[in-house]
C-alpha positions in Angstrom: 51.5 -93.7 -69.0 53.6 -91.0 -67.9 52.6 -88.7 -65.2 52.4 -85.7 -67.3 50.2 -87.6 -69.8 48.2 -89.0 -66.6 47.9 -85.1 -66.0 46.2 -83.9 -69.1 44.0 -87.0 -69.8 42.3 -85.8 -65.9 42.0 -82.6 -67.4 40.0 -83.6 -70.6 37.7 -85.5 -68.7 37.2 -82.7 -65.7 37.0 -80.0 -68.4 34.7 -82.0 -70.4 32.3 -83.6 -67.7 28.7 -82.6 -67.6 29.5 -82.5 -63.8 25.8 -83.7 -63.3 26.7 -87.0 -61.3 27.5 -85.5 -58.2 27.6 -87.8 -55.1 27.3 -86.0 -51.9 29.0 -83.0 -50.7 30.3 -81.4 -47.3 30.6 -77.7 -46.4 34.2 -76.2 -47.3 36.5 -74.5 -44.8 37.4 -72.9 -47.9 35.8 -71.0 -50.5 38.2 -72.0 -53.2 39.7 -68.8 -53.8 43.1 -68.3 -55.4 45.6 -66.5 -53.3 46.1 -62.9 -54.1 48.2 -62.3 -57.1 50.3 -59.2 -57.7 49.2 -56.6 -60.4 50.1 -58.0 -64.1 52.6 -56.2 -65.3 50.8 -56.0 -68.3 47.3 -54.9 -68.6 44.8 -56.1 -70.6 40.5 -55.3 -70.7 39.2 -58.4 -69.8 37.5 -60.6 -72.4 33.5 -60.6 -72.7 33.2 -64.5 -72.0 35.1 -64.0 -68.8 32.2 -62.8 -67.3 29.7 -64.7 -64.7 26.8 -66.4 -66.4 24.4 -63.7 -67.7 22.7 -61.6 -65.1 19.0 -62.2 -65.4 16.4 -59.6 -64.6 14.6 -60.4 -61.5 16.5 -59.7 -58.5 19.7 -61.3 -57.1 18.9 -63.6 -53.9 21.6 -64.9 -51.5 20.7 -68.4 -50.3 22.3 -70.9 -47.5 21.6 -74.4 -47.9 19.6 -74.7 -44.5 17.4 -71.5 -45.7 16.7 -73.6 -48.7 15.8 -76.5 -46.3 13.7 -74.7 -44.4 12.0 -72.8 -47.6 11.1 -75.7 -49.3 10.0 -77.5 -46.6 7.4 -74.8 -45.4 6.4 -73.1 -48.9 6.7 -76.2 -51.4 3.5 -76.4 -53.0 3.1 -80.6 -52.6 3.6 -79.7 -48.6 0.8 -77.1 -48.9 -1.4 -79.6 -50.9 -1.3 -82.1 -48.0 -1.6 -80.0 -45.8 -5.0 -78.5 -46.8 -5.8 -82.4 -46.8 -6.4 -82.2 -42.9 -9.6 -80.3 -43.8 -11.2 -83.0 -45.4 -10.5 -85.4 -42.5 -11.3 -83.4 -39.9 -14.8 -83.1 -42.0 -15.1 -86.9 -42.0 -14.7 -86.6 -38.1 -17.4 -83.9 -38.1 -20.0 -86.3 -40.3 -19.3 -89.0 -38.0 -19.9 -87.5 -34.6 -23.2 -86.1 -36.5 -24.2 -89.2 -37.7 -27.4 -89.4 -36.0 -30.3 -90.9 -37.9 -32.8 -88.0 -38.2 -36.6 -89.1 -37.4 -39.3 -90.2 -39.2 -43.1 -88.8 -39.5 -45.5 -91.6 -39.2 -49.5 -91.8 -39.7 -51.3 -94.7 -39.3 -55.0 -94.5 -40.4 -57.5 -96.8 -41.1 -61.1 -96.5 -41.9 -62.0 -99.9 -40.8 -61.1 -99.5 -37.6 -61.3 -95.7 -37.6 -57.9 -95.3 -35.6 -55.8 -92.6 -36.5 -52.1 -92.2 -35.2 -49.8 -90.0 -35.7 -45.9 -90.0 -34.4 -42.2 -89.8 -34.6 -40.2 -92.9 -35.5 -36.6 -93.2 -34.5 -33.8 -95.2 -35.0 -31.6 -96.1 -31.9 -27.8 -97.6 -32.8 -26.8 -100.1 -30.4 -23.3 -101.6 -29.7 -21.1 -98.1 -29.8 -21.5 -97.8 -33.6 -21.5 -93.4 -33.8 -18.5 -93.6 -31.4 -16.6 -96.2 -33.2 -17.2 -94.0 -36.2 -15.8 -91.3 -34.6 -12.5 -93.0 -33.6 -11.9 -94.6 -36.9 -12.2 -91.0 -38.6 -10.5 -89.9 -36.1 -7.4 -92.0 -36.4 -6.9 -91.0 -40.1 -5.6 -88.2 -38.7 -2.8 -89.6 -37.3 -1.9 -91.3 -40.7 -2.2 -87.5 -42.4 0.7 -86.6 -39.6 2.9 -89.4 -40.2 2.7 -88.9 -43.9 3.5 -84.7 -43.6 6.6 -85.7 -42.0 7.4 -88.1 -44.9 7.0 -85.4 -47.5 9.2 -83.0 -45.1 11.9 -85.4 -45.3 11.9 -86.0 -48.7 11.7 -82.4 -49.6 14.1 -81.6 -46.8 16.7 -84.4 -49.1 15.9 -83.0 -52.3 16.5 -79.7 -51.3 19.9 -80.5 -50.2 20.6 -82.4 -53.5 19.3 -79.3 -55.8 21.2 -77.0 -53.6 24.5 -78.9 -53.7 23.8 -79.2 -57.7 23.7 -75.9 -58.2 26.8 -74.4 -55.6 29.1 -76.9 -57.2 28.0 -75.4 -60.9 28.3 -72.0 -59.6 31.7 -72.9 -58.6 32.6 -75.0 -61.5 32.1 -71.9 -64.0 34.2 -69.8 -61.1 37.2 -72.0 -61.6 37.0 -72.0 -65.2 37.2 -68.1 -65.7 40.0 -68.2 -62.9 42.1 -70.8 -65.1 41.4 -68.2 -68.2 42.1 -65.3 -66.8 45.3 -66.4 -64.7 46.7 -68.1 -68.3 45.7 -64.6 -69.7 47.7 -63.3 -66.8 50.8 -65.5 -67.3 50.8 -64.5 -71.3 50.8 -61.2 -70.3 53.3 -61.2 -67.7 55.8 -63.3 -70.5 55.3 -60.3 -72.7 56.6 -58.2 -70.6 59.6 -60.5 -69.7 63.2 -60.3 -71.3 63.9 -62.8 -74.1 61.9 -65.3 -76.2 59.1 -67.9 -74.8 59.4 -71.0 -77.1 55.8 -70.9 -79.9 55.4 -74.5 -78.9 54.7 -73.5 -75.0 52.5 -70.3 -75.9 50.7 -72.4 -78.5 50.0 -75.3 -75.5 48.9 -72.1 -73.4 46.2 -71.1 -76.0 45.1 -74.8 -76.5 44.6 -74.7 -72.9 42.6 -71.7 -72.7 40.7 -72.7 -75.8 39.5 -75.9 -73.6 38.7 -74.0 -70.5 36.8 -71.4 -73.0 34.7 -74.5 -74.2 34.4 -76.1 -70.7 33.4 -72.5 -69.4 30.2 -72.4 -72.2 29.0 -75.9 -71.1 29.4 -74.8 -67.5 28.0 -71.5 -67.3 24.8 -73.7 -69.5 24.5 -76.4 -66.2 24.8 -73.1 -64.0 21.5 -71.6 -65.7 19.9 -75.2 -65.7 20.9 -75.9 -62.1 19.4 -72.1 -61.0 16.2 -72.8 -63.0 15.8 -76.2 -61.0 16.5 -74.5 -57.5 14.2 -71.6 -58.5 11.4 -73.5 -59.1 11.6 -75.9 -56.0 12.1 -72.1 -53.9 8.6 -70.6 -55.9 11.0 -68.3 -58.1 10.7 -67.4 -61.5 13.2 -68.5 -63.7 14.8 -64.8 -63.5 15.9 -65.0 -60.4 19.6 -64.8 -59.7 21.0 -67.2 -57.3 24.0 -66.6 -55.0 24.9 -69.7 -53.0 27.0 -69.4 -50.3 29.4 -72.5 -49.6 28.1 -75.0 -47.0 30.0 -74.6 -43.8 30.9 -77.4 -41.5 30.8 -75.4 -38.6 28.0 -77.8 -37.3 28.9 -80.9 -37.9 26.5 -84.2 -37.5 26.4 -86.0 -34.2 27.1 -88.9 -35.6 30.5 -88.4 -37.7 33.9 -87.5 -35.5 35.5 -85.2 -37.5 38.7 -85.9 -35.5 38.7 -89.7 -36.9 40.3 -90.3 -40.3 39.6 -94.5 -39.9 36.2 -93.8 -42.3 35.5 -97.9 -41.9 35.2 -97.6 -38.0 33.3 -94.1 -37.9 31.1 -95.6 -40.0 29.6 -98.9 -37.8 30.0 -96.9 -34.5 27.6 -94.2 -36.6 25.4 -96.6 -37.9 24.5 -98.7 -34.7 23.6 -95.5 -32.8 21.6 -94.4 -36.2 19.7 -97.5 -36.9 18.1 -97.7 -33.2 17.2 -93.6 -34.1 16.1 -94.6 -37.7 13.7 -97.6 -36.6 12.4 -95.1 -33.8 11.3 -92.1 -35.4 11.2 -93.0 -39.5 7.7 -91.6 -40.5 7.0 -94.3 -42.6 7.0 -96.9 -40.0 4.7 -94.6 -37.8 2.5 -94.6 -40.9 2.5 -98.6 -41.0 1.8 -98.2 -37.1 -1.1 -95.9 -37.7 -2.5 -97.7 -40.5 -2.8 -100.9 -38.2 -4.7 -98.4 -35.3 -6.7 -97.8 -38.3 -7.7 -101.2 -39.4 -8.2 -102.2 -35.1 -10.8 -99.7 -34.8 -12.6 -100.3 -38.2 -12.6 -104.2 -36.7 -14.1 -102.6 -33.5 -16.6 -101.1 -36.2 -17.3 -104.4 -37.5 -18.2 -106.0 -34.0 -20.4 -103.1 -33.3 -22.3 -102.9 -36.1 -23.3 -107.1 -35.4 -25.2 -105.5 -32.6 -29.3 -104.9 -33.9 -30.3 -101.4 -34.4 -33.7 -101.1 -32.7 -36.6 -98.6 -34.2 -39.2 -96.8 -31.6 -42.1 -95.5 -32.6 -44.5 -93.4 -30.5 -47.3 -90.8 -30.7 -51.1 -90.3 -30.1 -54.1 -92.3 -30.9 -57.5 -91.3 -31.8 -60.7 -93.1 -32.6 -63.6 -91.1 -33.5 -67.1 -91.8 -33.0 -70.3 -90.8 -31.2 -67.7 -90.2 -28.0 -64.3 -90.0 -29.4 -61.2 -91.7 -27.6 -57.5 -90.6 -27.3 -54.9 -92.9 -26.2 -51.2 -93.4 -26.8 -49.2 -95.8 -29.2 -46.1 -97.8 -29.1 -43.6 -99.7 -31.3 -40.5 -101.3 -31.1 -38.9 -103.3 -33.9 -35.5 -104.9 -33.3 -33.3 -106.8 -36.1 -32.7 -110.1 -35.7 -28.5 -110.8 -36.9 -28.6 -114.0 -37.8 -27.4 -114.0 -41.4 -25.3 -110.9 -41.8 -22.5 -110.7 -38.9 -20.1 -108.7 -40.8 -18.0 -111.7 -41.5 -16.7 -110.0 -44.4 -15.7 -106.8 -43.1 -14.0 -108.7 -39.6 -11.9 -111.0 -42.5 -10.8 -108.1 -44.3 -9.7 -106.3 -40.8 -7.5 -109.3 -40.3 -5.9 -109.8 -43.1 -5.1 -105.8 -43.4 -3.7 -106.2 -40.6 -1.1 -109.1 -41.1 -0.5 -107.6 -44.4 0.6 -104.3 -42.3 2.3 -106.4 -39.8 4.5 -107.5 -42.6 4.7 -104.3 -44.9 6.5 -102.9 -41.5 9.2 -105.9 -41.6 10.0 -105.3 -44.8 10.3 -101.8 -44.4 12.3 -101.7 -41.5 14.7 -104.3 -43.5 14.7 -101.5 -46.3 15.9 -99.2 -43.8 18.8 -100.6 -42.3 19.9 -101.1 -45.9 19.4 -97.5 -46.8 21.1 -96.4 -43.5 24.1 -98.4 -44.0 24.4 -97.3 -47.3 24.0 -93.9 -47.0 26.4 -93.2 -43.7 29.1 -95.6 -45.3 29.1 -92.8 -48.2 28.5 -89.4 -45.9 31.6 -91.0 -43.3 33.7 -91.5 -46.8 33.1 -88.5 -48.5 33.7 -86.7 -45.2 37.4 -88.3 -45.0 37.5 -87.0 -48.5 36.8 -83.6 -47.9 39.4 -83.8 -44.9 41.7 -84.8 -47.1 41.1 -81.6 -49.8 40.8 -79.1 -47.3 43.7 -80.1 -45.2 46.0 -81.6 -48.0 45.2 -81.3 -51.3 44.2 -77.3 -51.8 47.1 -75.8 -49.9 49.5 -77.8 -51.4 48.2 -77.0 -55.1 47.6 -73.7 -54.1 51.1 -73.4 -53.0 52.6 -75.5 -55.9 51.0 -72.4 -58.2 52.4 -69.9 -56.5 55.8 -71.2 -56.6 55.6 -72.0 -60.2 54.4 -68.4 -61.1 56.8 -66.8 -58.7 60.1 -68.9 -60.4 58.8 -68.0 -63.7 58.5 -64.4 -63.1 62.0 -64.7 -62.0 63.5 -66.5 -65.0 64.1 -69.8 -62.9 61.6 -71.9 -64.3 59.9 -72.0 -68.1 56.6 -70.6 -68.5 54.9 -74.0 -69.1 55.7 -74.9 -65.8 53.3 -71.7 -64.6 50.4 -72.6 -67.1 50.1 -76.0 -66.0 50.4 -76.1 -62.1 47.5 -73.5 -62.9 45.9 -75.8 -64.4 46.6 -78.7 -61.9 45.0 -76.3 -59.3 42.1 -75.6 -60.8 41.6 -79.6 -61.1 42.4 -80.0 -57.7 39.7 -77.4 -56.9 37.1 -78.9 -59.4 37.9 -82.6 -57.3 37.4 -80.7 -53.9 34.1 -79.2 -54.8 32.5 -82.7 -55.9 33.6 -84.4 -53.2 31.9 -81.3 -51.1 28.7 -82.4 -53.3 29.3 -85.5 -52.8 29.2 -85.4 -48.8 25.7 -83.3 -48.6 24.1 -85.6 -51.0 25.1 -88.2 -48.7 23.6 -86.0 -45.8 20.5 -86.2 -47.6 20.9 -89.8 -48.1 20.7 -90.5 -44.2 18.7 -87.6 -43.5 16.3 -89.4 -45.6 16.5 -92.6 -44.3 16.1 -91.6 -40.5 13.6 -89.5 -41.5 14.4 -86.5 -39.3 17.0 -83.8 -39.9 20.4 -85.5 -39.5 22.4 -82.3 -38.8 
């Protein structure tokens, strides 16, 4: 295939791509704009479908991607939720530290004997039971922490990955109604020219428009859909405009050398500092960890509640008559444990907890294969992104400037204009999902460690 053939069978697919598989993206040096352009020479009112997506009408909001991290992570309504779940527990800690057995009224009379008795009977818990209570209500609370700071990071990752989706749609329909209007530009500017431009190149130049127009309809669509998804995980209405600005790199993570183009090596010297981090401080493991201070202390339970519970009973005695008599009474009942010794309960405590001990091998196995996964792809894409901004955009950027300048001065067709144009735009569609490529890889290890990664 020819390279000029290779050329236009990229475009189809760039124009024609959903653009909804993006991998992980990295903040631009660059905001993708075209160099300036000198005034057409001839001017024309620009065409209604060159405009930005339709304005809705709520307000217009200008968002950075770590606002949106921090927004969603605060105000999202599943972090609220389990938040207002640490009520509850700290009620079951307030019913067990008030789990006293309440007295008894008892009267003892008999006419035989003519004894009357009156008193209080109380229930005394013996082996630490209320205070082993008390810690195992208590430690839920540290499984309600560990399991906040899993839903942070996983609304911390998806708000990257919505973000990314939508900057990289807002730029997508940018570069479309740049490729229109610069063709409408070029067809302009040949107007004005001396001599004749060959039909077959002006009819190639409206083909291309005509593609960009259609590629401009679906993108400005996925723009709308990407807003209405970012909207809703911000608490917006549907209304609200979106601004995105592009995500800088200015603070890069730790654990990537942007100096270090050798992608293979940056990524094992990132991952063995990462995976001693990841296995320290991933929330899930503390869960696992909590869990299994659970289950100790509900064992702990167990044992104490094999200890009798012993009932006292005390109060006055009368017995009437020609010279009645008032004395005291006394009772003390004790259990005897002799079938029940919470065999069951002490079984299940053990077997929870080797079924924990296990769940956390597993999961830190999981891990280390999320981790390498996921800095393998952030350390590529970042190499890619390298590669755009340093490479790839000035050279097309310049490549479009010299065709536009040679054609305005008769030294090269006008074809030539129209499709390094086109090649640019392509270039910058290929920068701006790789850019989404490298934060959704961000997220990626962000999520696996489990704490913000940048």
């Amino acid at each position: 295939m020819s390279p000029l053939a290779s050329l236009r069978a990229l475009s189809v697919v760039l124009y024609f791509g959903t653009g909804a598989a993006i991998a992980a993206a990295g903040p631009p040096l660059t905001e993708g704009q075209p160099p300036p352009r000198e005034v057409p020479l001839l001017q024309r009112p620009e065409p209604r479908e060159l405009a930005p997506a339709p304005l809705r009408p709520g307000p217009v909001q200008r968002w950075a991607v770590e606002e949106v991290i921090r927004t969603v992570e605060t105000n999202h309504p599943r972090m609220k939720a389990l938040k207002a779940q640490r009520a509850v527990l700290d009620a079951k800690v307030l019913t067990a530290r008030s789990s006293i057995p309440n007295p008894s009224l008892l009267s003892d009379n008999g006419t035989a004997e003519y004894t009357y008795r009156l008193g209080l009977t109380q229930t005394l818990e013996l082996g630490g039971k209320r205070r082993r209570r008390v810690d195992v209500a208590g430690s839920q609370l540290a499984v309600h922490d560990a399991e906040l700071r899993i839903l942070a990071a996983t609304l911390r990752a998806e708000a990257r990955r919505t973000y990314m989706e939508a900057f990289f749609a807002q730029e997508r329909e940018a570069q479309f109604i740049e490729l229109i209007r610069s063709v409408d530009e070029l067809l302009g500017q040949a107007e004005a020219l001396p001599g004749d431009i060959p039909r077959a190149d002006v009819l190639e130049a409206s083909t291309t428009r005509l593609r960009a127009r259609q590629a401009l309809e679906q993108a400005k669509f996925e723009h709308l859909q990407a807003d209405i998804r970012l909207n809703s995980l911000l608490g917006n209405p549907p209304s609200v405009e979106l601004e995105l600005t592009s995500p800088a790199r200015d603070r890069p993570p730790k654990w990537l050398d942007l100096g270090n183009d050798d992608w293979r090596n940056e990524f094992l010297a990132a991952y063995d500092h990462l995976i001693v981090e990841a296995l320290r401080q991933r929330p899930e493991l503390a869960r696992l960890k909590s869990a299994r201070e659970v289950v100790s202390k509900e064992e702990r339970l167990a044992r104490a509640n094999r200890a009798p519970d012993m009932t006292l009973s005390a109060g006055p005695d009368l017995v009437p008559g020609g010279k009645p008599t008032w004395g005291a009474f006394f009772m003390v009942s004790l259990q005897v444990p002799i079938f029940n010794r919470q065999q069951g309960p002490l079984a299940e405590a053990r077997a929870s907890r080797e079924h924990l001990e296990q769940e956390g091998a597993a999961l830190a196995h999981e891990i280390a294969r999320q981790l390498a996964d996921a800095v393998a792809l952030a350390s590529f894409q970042q190499s890619q992104v390298r590669l755009y901004e340093g490479e790839l955009l000035p050279n097309a950027d310049a490549v479009y400037e010299d065709a536009r300048q040679a054609f305005l001065a008769n030294q090269s067709p006008f074809l030539v204009a129209v499709r390094a144009q086109e090649t640019r735009v392509l270039v910058y569609l290929a920068y701006f999902r790789a850019l989404a490529a490298y934060h959704v890889a961000l997220a990626g290890v962000e999520q696996a460690l489990g704490f913000p990664a940048i």
